[in-house]
N, C-alpha and C positions, 0 to 999 in steps of 0.2 A: 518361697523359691524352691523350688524342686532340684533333686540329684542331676548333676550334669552329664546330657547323653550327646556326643560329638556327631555320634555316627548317622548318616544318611542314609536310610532302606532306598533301596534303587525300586524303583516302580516300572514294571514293566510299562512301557506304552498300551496305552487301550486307545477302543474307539468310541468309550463311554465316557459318560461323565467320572472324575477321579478326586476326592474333595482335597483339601492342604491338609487338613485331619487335628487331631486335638495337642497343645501343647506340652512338650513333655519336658521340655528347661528353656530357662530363660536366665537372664541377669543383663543386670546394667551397666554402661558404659559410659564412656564420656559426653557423650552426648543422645542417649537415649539407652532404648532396649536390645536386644539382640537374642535369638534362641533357635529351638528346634519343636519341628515338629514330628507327627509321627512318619511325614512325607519328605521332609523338607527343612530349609532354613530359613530365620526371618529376622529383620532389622527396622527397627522405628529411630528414625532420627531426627531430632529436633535443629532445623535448621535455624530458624529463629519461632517468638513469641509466636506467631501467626502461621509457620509453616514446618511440615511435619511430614516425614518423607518416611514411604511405607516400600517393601522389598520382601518379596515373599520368592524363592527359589527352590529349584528341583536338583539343581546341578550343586556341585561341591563347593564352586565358587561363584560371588554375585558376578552374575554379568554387568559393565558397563556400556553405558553411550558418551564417549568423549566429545562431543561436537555441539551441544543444546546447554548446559547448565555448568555455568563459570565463577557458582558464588559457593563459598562451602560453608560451614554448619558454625554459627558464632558460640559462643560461651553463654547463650541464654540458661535464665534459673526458670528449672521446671520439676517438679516431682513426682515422686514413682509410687503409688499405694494399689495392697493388692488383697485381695479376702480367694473366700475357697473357689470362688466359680470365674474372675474377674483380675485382671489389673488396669491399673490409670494411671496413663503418662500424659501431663497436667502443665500448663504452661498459664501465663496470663488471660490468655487468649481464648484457647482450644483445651479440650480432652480428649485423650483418643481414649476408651476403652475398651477392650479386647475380652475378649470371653472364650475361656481356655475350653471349655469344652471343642469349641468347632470353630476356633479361628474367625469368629466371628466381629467385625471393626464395627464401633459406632465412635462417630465424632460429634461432641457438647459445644457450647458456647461454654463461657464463663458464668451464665445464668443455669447450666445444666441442660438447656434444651437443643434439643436435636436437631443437628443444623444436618447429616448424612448418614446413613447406616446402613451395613451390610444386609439382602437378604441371608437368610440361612444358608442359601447356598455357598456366599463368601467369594471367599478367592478360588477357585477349582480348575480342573484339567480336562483338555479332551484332546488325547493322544500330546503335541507337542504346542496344543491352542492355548495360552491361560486366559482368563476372563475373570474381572469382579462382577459380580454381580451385587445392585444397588434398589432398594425400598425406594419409590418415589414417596415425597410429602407432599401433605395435603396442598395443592392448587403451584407446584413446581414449574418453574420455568429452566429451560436450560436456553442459552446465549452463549456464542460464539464458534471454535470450533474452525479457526480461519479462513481460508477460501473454501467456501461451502453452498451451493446456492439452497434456493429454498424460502423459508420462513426465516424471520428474525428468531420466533419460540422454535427449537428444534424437536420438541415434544411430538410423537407419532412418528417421529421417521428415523433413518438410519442411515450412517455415515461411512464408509473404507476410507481409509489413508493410505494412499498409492500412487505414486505421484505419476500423473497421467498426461501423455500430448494429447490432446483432445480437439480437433480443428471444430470452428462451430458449435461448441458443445450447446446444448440446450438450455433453457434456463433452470431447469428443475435435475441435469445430471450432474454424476457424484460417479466416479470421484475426477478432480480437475487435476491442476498442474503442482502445488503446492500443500504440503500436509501439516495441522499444525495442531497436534492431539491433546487440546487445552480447550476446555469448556469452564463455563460457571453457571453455577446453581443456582435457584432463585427464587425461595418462598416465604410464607410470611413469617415465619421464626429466622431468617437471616439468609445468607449468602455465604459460597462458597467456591471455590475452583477448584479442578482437578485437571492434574495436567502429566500425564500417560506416558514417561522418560521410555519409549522402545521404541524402535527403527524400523520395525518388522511391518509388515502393516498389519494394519488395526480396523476393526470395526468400534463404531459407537452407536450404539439402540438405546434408542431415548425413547423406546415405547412401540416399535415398530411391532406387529405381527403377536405381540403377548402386551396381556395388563398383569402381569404378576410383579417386573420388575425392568428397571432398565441397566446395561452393560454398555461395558468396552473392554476390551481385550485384543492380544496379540496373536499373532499365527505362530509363533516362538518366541525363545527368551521368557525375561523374568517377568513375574509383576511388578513395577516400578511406577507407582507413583506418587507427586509430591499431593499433600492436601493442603491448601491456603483458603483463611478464614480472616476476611475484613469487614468493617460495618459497611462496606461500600462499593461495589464494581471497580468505582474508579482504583480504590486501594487495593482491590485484587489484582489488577490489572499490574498496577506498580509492584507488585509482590511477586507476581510472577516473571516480570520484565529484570527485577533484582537479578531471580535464578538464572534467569537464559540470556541478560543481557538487554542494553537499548541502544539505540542508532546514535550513534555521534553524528555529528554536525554538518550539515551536505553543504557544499558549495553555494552561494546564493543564490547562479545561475539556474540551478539545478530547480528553483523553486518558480523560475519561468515558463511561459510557454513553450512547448517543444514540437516540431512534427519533423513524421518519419511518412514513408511509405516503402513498400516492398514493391520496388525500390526506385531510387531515385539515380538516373543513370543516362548519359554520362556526365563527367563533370560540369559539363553548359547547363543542364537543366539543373544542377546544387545553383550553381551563379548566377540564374535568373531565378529560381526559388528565392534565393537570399536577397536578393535588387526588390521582390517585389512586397517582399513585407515590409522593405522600408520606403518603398515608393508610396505605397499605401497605409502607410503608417500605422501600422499592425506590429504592436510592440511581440518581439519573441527572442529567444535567447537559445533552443536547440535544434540542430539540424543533426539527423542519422543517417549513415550509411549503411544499407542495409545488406543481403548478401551479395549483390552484383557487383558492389565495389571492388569483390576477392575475384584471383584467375581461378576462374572454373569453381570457385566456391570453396577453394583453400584459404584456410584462415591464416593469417600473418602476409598476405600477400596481398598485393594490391593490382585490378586489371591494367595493364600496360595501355591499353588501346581504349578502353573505358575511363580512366583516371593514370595519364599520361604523366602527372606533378600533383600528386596529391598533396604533400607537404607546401606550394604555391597554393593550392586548392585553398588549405586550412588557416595558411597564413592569410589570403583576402577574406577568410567568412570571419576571422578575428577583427580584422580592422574593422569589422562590421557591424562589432559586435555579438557576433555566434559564438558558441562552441559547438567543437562535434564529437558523436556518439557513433563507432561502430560496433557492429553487432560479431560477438566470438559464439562459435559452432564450438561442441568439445571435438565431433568427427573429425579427424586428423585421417586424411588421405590416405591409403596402402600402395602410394608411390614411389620405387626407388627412385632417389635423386632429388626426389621434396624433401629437406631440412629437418620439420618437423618429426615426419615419420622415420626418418634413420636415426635420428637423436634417441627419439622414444623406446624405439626397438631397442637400440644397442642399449643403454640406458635400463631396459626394464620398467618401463615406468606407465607401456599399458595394461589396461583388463585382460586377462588370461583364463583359460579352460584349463580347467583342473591339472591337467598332462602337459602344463606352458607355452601350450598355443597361443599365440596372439588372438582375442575375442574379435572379431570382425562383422560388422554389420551396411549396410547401406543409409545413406542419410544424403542430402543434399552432393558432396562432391564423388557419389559413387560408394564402393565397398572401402570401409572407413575402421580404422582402430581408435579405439576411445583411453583418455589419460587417464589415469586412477588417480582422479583429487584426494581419494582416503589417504594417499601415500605421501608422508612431505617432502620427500623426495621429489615427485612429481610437481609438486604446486610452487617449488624452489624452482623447477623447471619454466617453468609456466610464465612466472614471474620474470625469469631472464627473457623470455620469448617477447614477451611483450615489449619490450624496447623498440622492435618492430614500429608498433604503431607512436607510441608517443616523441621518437626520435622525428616521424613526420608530424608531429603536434595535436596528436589527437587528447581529448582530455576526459572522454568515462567511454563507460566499455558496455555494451547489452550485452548478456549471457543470455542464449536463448537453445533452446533443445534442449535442453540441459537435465529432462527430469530421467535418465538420457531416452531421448525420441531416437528412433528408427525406424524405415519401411518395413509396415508387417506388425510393427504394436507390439513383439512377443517377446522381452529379450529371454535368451537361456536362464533359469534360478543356478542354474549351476558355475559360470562363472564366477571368477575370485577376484576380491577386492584387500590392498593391502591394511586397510580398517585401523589405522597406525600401528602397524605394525603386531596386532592377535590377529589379522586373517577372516575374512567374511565373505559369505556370498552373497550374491545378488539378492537375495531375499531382504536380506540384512542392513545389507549398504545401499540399493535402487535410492530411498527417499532423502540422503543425505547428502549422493553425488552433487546432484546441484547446487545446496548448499554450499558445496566444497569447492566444486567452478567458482563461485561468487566469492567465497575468501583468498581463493587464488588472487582475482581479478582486482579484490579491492589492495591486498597484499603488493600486486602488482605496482598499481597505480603508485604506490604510498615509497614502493624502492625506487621507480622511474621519476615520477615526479614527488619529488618529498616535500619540495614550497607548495603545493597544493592539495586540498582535499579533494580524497576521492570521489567518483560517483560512480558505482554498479545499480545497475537495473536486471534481475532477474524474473525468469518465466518459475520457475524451481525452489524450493527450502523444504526445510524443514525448522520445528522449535529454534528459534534464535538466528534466525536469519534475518534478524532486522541489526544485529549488527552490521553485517558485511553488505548488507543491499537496501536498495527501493523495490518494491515488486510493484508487475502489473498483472492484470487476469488475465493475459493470452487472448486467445485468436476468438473474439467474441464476434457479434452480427449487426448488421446494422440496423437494429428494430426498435419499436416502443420497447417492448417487453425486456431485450435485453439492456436495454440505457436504465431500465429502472432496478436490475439485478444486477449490475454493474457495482450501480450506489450501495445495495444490501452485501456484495461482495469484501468493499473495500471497508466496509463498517464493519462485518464481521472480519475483517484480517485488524482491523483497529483493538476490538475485541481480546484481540490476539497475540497483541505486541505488537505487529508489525503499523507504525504510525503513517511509514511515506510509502503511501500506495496508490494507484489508478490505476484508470483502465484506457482503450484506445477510444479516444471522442470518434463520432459517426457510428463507429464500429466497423470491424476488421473486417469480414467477407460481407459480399454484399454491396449493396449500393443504399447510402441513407439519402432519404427525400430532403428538401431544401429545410421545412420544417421540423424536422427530427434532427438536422446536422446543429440548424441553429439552438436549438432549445439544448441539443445533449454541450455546447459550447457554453452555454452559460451555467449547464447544472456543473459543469468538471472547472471553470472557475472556482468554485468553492469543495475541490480537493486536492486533496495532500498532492499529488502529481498529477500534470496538464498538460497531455501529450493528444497528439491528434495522429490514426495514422490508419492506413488503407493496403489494401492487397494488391498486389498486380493484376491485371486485364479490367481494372473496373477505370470508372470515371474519377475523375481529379478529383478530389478531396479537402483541395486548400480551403481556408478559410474565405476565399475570394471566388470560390468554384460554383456555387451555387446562385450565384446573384446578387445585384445590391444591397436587396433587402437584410438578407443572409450575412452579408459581408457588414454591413452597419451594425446590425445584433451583434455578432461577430465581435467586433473592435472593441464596443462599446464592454462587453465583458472582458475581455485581453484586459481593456487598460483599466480595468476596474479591478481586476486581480493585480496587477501592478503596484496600482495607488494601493493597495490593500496589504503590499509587502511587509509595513514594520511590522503590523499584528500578526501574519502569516509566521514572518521570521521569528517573531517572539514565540509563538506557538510552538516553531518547531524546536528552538532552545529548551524549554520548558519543557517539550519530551525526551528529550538528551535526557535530564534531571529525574524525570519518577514515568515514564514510559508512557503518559496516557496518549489516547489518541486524537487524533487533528483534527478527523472525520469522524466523531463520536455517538452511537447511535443513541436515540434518547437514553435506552436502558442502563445506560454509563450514568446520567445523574437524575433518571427518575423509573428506576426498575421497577416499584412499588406500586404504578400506575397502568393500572390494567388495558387501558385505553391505547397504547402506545405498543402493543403487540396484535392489535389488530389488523389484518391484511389491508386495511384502507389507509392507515398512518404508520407501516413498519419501514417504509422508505424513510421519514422526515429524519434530519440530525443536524446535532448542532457539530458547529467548526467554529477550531480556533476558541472555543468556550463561550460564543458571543452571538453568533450567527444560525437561527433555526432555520434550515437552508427546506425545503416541501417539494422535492421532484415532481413532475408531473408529465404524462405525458403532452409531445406536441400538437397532439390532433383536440384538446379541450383550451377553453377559454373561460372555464369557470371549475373551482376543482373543492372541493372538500379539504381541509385542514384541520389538525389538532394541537392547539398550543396547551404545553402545560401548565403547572398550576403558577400563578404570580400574573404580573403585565408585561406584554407583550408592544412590539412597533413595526409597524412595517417599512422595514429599510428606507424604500423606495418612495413611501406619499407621505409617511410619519406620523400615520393613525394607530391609535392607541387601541388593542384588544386586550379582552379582559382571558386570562389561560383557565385551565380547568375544563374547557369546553370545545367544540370545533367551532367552524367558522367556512362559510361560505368564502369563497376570494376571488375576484377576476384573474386570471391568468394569462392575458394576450401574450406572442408568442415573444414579445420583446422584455417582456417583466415576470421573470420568476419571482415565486412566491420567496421572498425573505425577512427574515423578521429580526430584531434584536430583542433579546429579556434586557428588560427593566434595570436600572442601576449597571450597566453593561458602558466600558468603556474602549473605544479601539482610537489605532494610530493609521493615519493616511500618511501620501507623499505628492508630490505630482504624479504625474505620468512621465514613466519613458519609456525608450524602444527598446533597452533591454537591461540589465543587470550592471551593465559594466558603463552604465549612462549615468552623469551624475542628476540628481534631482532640484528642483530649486531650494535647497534649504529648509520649506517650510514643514514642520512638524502638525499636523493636521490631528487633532484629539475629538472625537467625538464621547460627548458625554450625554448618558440618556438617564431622569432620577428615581432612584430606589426606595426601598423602605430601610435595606440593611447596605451597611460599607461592604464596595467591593474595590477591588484593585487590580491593576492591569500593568504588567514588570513589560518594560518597554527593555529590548533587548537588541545590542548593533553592536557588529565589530566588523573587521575590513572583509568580511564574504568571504573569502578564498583560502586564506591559511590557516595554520595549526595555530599561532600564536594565543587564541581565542582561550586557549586550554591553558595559559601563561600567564593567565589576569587581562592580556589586551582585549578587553571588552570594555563596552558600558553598559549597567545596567540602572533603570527608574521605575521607583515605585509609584505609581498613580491612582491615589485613593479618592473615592466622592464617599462623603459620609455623610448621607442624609441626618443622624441626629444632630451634627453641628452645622449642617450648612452650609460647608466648604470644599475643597476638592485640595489635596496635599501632592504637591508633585516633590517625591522625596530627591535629596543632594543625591548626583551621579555619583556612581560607586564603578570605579573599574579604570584601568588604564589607556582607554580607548577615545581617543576624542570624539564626539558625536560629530557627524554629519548634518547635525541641523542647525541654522543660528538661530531662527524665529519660531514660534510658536503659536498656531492659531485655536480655539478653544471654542469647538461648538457645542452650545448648550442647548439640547433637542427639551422641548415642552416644561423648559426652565422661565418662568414667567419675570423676570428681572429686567429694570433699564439700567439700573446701576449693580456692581459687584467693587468689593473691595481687593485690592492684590498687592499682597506685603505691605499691607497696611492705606494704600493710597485708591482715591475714589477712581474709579475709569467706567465711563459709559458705557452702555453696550451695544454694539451695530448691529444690524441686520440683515438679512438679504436673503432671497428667494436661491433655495440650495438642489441640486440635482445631482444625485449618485451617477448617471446617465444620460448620455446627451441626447438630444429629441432626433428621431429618422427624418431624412429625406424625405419630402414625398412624392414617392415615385411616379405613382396615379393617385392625382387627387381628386376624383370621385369619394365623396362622403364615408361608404360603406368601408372604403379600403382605409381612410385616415387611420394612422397610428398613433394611439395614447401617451401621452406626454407628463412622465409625475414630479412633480419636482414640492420639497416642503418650503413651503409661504414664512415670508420670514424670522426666517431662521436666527436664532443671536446668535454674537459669535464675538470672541475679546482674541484682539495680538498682542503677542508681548514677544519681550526679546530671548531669545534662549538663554539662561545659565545654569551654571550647573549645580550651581548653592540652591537650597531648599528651598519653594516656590512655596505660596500660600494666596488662596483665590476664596476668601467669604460672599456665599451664594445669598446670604440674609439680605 
């Protein structure tokens, strides 16, 4: 350990490269290292066994990011050894070892091998940029990287974090609405993340324009960041969702169908919207208001002459069954006599030019002041504002513009943000505003309505915005191409943390054809959020707007996502718990498989843990798939494929490609028209047989309140375990009385007439089963009939629901 030197050489700015330079003291601390360089200062801190937070600075004091990471550094046992060239801060897990010559990191496994390593160049400066620079390993994959379009392997390209409005973006630009500077690593000595704590933005070159090495770095501020080392994505995933946080529990409703359009106006056409999804038995649960609702596009106001009784409005789409969503602008009008904006002013409470000007921009209601969400002052304001809407019974909130957008794309860098109270400019604070609208808004909800859980839906975040919101991708197109970048969007925000995510079914500008509307309906079935919604001056977009055809496709996936609730709901319980995601791209539990980063199978993922869900576009009828390695079913006929390989598949536009893995167990319901509809009772289990026990935590509590966080749950474990040949439906645990009294038990390519159950013989019945019920035929000329699959009989045992431990021998 060398003589202790405090002092910090000031570095003049260059416009060169500038290195962090060689260690001149060090020593240890409670929870790791901390020292100097000949540049600078540095801290290694061992937040736990697996994660290890790295701080290299120029300034006197580290800078922080209040807003992204909510966990702090536990009491793990880790130790410190050090020789003349080298020290090693050592944990279970990881090693970092540092090499005092030139600041140079490499991170070990527990076997000593090299899971990351600095190039030589390290940590270094240009002018006020820092950047690490990183050695690729042999055949490296990098994944994730949150809303980022592109390839699933980021390898060759390059990334900004800038949170951008971007109308129509393309499928291949960068940067979008949401920034989320967390990646993981991927080669055959192990797996890694890295996840980049600065606000600034950021570049990430994963290869782009050099083969010497790949970077990420900021435009200011420190180097900050955390390094996490799991044997598995999935546990990365959970390790980094630790630091920054995971989504509490959304409404039930929330996990219904929803549509919006820009916008739906005036009040007659919401109440014939709402009449017709249940005329036509189109199960859905949300309806948006979108900005027409507001006078002249001021938020907290509602149009007099457009929406005359909006609170009668809200009350008849409840009887209905609905909830509604309106959408908050942060642009606060520059009008005296408007509420908002005299509050603000006098108050203080918005963005400011250095000299205390009010920041002012154009945005929807004209030349607008923006609220500094950095300030909690403000977001204490915000939260009172809202009383507004929920006093008329409004029950989640869209934040949109929020990354903040303006006419012109350019805001000033020079404006000041209150950053809780150390002071930022726009450089600094752009990518967290929105973030900060969304914790307002969910903050809000939680003082106005406090029996209820929140819902926020943000276009905007940054790191750990999956607490306070659901995101969707913004203003996307109505194409093949982007319904399938859509799917690789909300998989990489999965990636990410963020688990409840979608995007707009049909797609947003544009007009989608009857066949694109239908097929992108039944791929957003099977994601985390299922929202349908459209722009103004195009053609109607409802579910019923394209044709019968369309409209039966249509239904038939609604109420298949319905029946599909407990598993849905148990999913997203289960991400509360360790962050994984809903919409999971293979790479989450088979990164090792090379096959599954290729451009022909980087769309496919599984959901919900059970479902290999295979996008395709709607203009083919026959499509290429790759299942991986184990057995494979397809949902829909109950043909058995063998994984490891691809597979040819018919894909008519009425039957997406879906599959179940092998020993795979999920929960049905009936069908209803919405959330707040009770079902018939029957607990619906589908069991499919393995080689190895899996189990499936059946999770229900009343949907809507806190209580859930109080014990008022129920939760059941449901194991099939092939070496004994039974299936254990464990004693409910939890204070919540189940919803179901009966229980029906389909046992898919289980060759049995008889099964044992707590001990007593019971036959087994059967019957010809269909996920989907057969079309119309609209013209029945041969060429046009439409494929009918249903599995040939199927067995299937009832019994009566209890909640004492169940036992069913398959021998």
């Amino acid at each position: 350990m060398s003589t202790p030197h405090v002092h910090i050489t000031q570095i003049k700015q260059s416009a060169q490269h500038s290195s962090f330079g060689s260690i001149d003291f060090w020593q240890e601390n409670d929870f790791g290292i901390e020292g100097n360089t000949s540049t600078g200062k540095f801290k290694f801190t061992v937040f736990d066994s697996g994660i290890i937070r790295i701080q290299a600075s120029r300034f006197e004091k580290f800078e922080e990011n209040p807003y992204s990471v909510i966990s702090s550094p536990t009491s793990t046992f880790f130790q410190i050894e050090s020789d003349e060239d080298c020290i090693f801060l050592s944990t279970k897990k990881v090693t970092l070892k540092i090499r005092k010559r030139n600041f140079q990191l490499s991170f070990l496994d527990s076997k000593g091998q090299i899971l990351n390593e600095d190039d030589p160049l390290g940590i270094s400066w240009i002018g006020t940029e820092v950047s690490s620079y990183k050695k690729v390993q042999p055949k490296e994959k990098f994944i994730g990287l949150g809303e980022k379009t592109g390839n699933l392997n980021r390898f060759g390209n390059a990334y900004t974090n800038w949170n951008t409005d971007y109308f129509a973006y393309g499928t291949g630009d960068d940067p979008l609405y949401m920034s989320i500077p967390f990646f993981i690593g991927v080669h055959e000595r192990g797996k890694y993340g890295i996840f980049l704590d600065n606000t600034h933005k950021s570049v990430f070159n994963f290869g782009a324009s050099t083969n010497r090495f790949i970077y990420f770095g900021a435009e200011d501020g420190d180097m900050d960041y955390y390094f996490i080392h799991e044997p598995s994505v999935r546990e990365i995933i959970s390790s980094y969702t630790q630091l920054t946080g995971r989504m509490e529990m959304p409404p039930k409703w929330a996990l219904g169908f929803q549509q919006c359009r820009y916008s739906y106006y005036p009040d007659k056409e919401v109440y014939t919207l709402a009449n017709t999804f249940r005329e036509k038995n189109m199960p859905a649960d949300v309806i948006y208001l979108d900005i027409h609702h507001m006078e002249n596009y001021k938020v907290f106001t509602f149009d007099g002459e457009k929406f005359p009784d909006p609170k009668e409005l809200i009350s008849h789409l409840k009887q209905k069954g609905f909830r509604v969503v309106v959408i908050m602008d942060p642009g606060i009008k520059t009008q005296e006599g408007y509420a908002p904006y005299d509050e603000g002013k006098e108050k203080g409470l918005f963005v400011t030019y250095p000299d205390g000007e009010t920041y002012q921009a154009q945005v929807w209601p004209g030349w607008c002041a923006f609220p500094d969400f950095t300030n909690p002052a403000t977001r204490d304001w915000w939260v009172e504002k809202m009383k507004f809407y929920t006093d008329a019974g409004v029950d989640g909130f869209w934040t949109d513009m929020n990354e903040p957008a303006s006419w012109g794309q350019f805001t000033p860098n020079l404006i000041e943000f209150d950053y809780e109270g150390e002071g930022a400019s726009h450089r600094k604070a752009r990518n967290v505003y929105g973030m900060q609208m969304a914790r307002s808004a969910k903050e809000g909800i939680e003082v106005q309505n406090p029996k209820e859980r929140p819902f926020v839906l943000t276009r905007a975040g940054f790191a750990g915005i999956q607490r306070h919101a659901a995101a969707w991708t913004g203003d996307n197109v109505a194409s093949e191409e982007h319904m399938l970048a859509g799917v690789r969007l909300v998989n990489s925000l999965g990636l990410s943390g963020v688990a409840f995510s979608g995007y707009d079914v049909g797609g947003f500008a544009g007009e989608a054809s009857k066949s694109l509307f239908a097929r992108w309906m039944s791929i957003a079935a099977f994601s985390p959020f299922y929202r349908a919604h459209s722009m103004i001056n195009t053609n109607d977009s409802e579910p019923w707007a394209f044709g019968e055809e369309v409209e039966e496709i249509s239904r038939n996936y609604m109420k298949l996502r319905y029946q599909l609730l407990p598993t849905i709901y148990s999913s997203f319980y289960q991400s509360t718990l360790d962050g994984r995601p809903i919409s999971a791209s293979l790479a989450v539990s088979y990164a090792e498989d090379e096959t599954i980063y290729s451009s022909a199978f980087q769309n496919q993922y599984i959901f919900c843990d059970r479902f290999l869900v295979a996008p395709v576009e709607s203009t083919k009828e026959l499509t290429k798939i790759y299942l991986p390695k184990g057995t494979w079913y397809n949902l829909f006929s109950g043909e058995k494929l063998s994984g490891g390989q691809s597979h040819l598949i018919e894909c008519p536009l009425n039957y997406l490609p879906v599959f179940v893995k092998s020993g795979s167990i999920f929960a049905m319901q009936s069908c209803v028209s919405s959330t707040a509809e009770r079902h018939d009772g029957v607990l619906r289990l589908h069991c499919y047989p393995g080689s190895a026990s899996e189990t499936f935590s059946l999770y229900e509590d009343d949907g809507i309140s806190h209580d859930y966080k109080k014990g008022h749950h129920v939760q059941r474990e449901i194991t099939l375990e092939p070496e004994n040949n039974r299936l254990l439906i464990s004693e409910a645990k939890g204070e919540f009385q189940s919803e179901f009294d009966r229980i029906r038990i389909y046992l898919h390519d289980f060759h049995r007439e008889r099964i044992q159950i707590d001990g007593k013989t019971h036959a087994v019945k059967r019957e010809n089963f269909a996920f989907l019920e057969k079309l119309t035929e609209f013209d029945p000329l041969p060429e046009h009939l439409h494929p009918y699959r249903e599995i040939q009989n199927l067995a299937y045992v009832d019994l009566t629901y209890s909640p004492k431990e169940m036992l069913l021998e398959l021998s």
